[in-house]
C-alpha positions as CSV (number, residue, x, y, z in Angstrom):
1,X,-36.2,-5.1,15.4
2,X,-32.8,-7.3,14.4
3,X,-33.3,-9.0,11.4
4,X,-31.0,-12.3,10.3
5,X,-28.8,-11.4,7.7
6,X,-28.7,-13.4,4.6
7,X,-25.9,-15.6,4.2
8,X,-23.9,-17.5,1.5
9,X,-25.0,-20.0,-0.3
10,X,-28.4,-18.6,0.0
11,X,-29.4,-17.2,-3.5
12,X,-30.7,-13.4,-3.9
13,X,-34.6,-13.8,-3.6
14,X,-35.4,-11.4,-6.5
15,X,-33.1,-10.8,-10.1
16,X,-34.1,-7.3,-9.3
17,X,-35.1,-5.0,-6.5
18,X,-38.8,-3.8,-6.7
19,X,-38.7,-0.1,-6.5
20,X,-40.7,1.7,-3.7
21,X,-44.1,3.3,-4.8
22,X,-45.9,3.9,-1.5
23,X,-44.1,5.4,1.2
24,X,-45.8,4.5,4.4
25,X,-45.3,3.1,8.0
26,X,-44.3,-0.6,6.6
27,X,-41.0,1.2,4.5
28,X,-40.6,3.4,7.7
29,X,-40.5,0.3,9.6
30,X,-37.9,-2.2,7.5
31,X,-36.0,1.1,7.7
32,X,-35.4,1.0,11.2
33,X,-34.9,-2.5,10.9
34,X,-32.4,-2.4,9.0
35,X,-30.5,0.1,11.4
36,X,-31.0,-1.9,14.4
37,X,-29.4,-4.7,12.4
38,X,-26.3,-2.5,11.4
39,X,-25.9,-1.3,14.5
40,X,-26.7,-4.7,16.6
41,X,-23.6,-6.3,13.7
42,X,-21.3,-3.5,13.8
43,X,-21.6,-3.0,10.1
44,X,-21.2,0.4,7.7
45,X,-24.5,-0.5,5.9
46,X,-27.0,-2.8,4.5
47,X,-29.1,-3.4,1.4
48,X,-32.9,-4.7,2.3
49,X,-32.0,-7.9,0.5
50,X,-29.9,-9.0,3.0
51,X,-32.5,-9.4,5.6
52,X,-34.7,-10.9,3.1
53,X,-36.6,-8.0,2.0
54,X,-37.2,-7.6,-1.9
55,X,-37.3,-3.6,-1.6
56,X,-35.0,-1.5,-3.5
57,X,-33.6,0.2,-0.3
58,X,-30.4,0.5,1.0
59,X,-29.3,2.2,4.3
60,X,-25.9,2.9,5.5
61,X,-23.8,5.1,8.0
62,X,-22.9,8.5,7.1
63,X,-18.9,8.7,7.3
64,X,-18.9,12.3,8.8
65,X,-20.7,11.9,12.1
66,X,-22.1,8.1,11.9
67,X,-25.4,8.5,11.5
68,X,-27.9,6.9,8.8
69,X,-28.3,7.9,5.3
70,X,-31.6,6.4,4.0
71,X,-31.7,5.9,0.1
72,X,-34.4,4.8,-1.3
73,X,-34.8,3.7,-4.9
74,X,-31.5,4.1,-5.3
75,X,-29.2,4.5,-9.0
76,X,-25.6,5.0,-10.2
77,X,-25.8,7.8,-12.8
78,X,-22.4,8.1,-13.5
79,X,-19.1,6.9,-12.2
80,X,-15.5,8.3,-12.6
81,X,-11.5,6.1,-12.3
82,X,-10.5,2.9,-11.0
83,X,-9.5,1.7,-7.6
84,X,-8.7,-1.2,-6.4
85,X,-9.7,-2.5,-3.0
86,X,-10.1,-5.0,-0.6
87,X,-13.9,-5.5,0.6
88,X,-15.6,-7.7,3.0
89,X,-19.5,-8.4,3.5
90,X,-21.7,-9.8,5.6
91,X,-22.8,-11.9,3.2
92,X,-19.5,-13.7,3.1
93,X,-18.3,-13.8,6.7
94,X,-15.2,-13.6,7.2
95,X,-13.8,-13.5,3.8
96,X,-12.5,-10.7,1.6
97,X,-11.7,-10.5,-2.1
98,X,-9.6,-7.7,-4.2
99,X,-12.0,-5.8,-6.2
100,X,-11.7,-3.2,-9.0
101,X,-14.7,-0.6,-8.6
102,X,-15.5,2.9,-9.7
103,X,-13.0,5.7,-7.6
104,X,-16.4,8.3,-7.6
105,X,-19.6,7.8,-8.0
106,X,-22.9,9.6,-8.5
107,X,-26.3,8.5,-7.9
108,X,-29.5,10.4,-7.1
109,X,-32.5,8.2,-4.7
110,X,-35.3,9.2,-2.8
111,X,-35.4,9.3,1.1
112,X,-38.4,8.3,3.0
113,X,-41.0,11.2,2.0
114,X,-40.3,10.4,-1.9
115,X,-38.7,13.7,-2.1
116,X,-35.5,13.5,-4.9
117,X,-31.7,13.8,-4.1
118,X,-28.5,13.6,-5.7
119,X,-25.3,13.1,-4.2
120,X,-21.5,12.2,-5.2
121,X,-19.3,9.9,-3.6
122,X,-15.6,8.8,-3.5
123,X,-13.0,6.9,-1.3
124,X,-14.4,4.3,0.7
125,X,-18.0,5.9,1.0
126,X,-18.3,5.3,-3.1
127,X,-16.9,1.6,-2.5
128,X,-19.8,1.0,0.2
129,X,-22.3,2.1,-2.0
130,X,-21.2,0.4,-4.4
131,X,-21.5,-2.8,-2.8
132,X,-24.6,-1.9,-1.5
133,X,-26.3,-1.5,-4.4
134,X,-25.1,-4.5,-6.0
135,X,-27.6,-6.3,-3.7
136,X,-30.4,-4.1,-5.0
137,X,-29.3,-6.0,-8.5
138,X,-29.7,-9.4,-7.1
139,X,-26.0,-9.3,-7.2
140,X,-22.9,-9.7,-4.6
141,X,-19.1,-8.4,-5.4
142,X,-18.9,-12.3,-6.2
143,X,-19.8,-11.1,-9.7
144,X,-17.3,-8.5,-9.7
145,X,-14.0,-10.3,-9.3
146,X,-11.3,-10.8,-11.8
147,X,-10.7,-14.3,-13.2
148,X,-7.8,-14.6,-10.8
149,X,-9.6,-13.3,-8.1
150,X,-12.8,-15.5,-8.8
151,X,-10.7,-18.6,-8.7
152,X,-8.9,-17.6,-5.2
153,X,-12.4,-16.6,-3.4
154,X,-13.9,-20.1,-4.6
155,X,-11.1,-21.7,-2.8
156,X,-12.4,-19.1,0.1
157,X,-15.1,-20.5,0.3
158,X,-14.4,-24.1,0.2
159,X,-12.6,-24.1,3.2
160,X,-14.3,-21.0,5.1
161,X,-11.2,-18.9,5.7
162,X,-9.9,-15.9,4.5
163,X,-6.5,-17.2,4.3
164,X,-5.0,-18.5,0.7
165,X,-4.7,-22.3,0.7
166,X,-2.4,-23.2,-1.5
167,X,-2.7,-26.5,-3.5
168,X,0.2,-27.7,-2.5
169,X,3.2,-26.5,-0.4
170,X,5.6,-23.6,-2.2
171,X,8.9,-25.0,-3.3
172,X,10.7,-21.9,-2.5
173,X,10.5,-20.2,0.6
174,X,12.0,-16.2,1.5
175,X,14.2,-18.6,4.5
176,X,15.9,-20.2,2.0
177,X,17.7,-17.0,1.6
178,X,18.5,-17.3,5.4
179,X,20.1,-20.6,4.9
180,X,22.0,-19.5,1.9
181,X,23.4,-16.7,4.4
182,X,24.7,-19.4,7.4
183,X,25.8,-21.6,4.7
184,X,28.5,-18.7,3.4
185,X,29.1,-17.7,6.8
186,X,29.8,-21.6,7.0
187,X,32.5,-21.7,3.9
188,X,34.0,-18.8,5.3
189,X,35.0,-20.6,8.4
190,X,36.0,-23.5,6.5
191,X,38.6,-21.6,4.4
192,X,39.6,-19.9,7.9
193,X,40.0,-23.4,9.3
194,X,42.4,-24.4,5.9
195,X,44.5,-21.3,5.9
196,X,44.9,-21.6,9.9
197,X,47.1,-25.0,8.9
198,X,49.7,-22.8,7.0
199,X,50.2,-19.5,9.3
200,X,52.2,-18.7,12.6
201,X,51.1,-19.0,15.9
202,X,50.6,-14.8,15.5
203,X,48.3,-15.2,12.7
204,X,46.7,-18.2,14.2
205,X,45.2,-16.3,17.1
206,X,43.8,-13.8,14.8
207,X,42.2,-16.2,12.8
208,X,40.9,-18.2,16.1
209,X,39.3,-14.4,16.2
210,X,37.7,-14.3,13.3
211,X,36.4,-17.5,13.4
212,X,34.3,-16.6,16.8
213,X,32.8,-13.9,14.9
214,X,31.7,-15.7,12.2
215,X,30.7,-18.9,14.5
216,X,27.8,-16.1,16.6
217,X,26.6,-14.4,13.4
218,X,25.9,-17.9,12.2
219,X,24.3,-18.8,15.2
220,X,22.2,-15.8,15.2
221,X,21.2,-16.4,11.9
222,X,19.8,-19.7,12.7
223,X,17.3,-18.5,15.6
224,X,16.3,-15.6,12.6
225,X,16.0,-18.7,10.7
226,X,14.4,-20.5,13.4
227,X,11.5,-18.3,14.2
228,X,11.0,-16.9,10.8
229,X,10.4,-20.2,9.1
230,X,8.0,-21.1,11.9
231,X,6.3,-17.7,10.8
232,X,6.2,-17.8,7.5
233,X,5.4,-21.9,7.0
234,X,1.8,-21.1,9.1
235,X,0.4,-18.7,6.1
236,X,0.3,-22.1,4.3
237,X,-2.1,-24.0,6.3
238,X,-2.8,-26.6,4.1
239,X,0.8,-28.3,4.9
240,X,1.9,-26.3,8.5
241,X,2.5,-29.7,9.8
242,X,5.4,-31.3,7.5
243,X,7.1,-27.5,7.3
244,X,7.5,-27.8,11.5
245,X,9.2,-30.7,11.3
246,X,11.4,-29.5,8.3
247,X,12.5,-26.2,10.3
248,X,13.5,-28.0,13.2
249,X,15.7,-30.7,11.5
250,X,17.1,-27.8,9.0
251,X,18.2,-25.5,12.3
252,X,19.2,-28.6,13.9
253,X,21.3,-30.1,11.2
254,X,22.9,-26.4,10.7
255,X,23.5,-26.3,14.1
256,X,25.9,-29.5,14.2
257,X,27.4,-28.8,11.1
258,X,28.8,-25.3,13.2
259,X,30.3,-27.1,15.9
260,X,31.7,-29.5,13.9
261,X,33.8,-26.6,12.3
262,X,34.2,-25.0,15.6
263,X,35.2,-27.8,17.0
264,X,37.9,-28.7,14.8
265,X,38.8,-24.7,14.5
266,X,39.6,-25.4,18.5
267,X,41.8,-28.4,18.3
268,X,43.5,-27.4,14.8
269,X,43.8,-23.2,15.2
């Protein structure tokens, strides 16, 4: 049967998972519950907290062929490096946070007879079990992050996206670099335009030359400018708006200022 999946803000129900003592045909059936629900959600595992079950059982997909690995009364028994990664869980959908977790893992559990196993883990297989068992704490990777990290997920989750919503708009953008670009190319027609008024009619043609060249690169810069800026102003969401209206005036302020040289450069070169 397909259970609900617990979801932020609601709490963990227990501190602690209750380890299983009696292996019978009510564990056997939360177990396949629990599949149906990973499978019916697309999802790489579950803990039984997160369909509102206080047992300390967690089941999750095998990364060689997909198929279920049942572990029950599950423990970390030793743990090996540092990786950070970048998870998401159904308990927060549709967010993710950067965590720092253990690169390799080993645990041993019990599977559904009580018998005893062991097993090691690494890569992403140790970073879902990881997670997993978190839950079996009464715990989600919430608890895990970094100050940093803490204080950007918050943010997360005040505004139920995944993208980073800044305070306020940045003052410097990577564009700006773009418009330092047109606005050299722009001097260097100027100083063409000035040095036209003092050569022959020779040297005047190949300055009239020149000064196309320069006119197209800047006007290819400014559509690089154009859609770029449109680009990068929507990763900040919380002022999308006022940026649009900026990049337009910017590319169309640029764009006078070029024919306003090339203009002149017609009449004067």
């Amino acid at each position: 049967m397909i259970r609900e999946i617990i979801t932020y803000p609601t709490p963990p129900s227990v501190e602690y998972a209750t380890d299983v003592r009696v292996f019978n045909e009510e564990m056997f059936s939360l177990i396949q519950d629990m599949k149906d629900t990973i499978q019916a959600n697309s999802l790489d595992g579950l803990a039984a907290f997160q369909i509102g079950n206080y047992y300390n059982v967690v089941v999750v997909k095998k990364e060689q062929d997909g198929d279920f690995l049942e572990l029950i009364n599950p423990r970390i028994i030793s743990q090996n490096g540092k990786v950070t990664t970048v998870e998401k869980t159904a308990y927060f959908p549709k967010l993710s946070a950067k965590i720092t977790r253990y690169e390799t893992i080993g645990l041993v559990y019990q599977d559904r007879f009580g018998n005893q196993h062991s097993l090691k883990a690494d890569g992403d297989f140790s970073i879902l079990l990881q997670r997993k068992i978190d839950y079996t704490f009464g715990s989600s990777f919430l608890n895990k992050l970094s100050k940093e990290e803490k204080k950007l997920f918050t943010k997360k989750l005040e505004f139920g996206t995944d993208i980073a919503i800044s305070e306020s708009c940045p003052t410097v953008f990577k564009r700006d670099y773009i418009i330092k670009a047109i606005n050299i190319v722009m001097i260097a027609m100027v100083i063409l335009l000035m040095g036209s008024l003092f050569a022959n009619d020779e040297t005047s043609a190949e300055l009239w030359q020149y000064q196309t060249y320069l006119f197209y690169a800047a006007i290819a810069l400014n559509i690089i400018y154009f859609f770029y800026a449109q680009y990068e102003g929507k990763r900040f969401t919380s002022c999308t708006s006022c940026q649009i209206g900026n990049i337009i005036g910017t590319s169309v302020i640029l764009l006078a200022k070029l024919s306003a040289i090339m203009l002149l450069s017609y009449f004067i070169i």
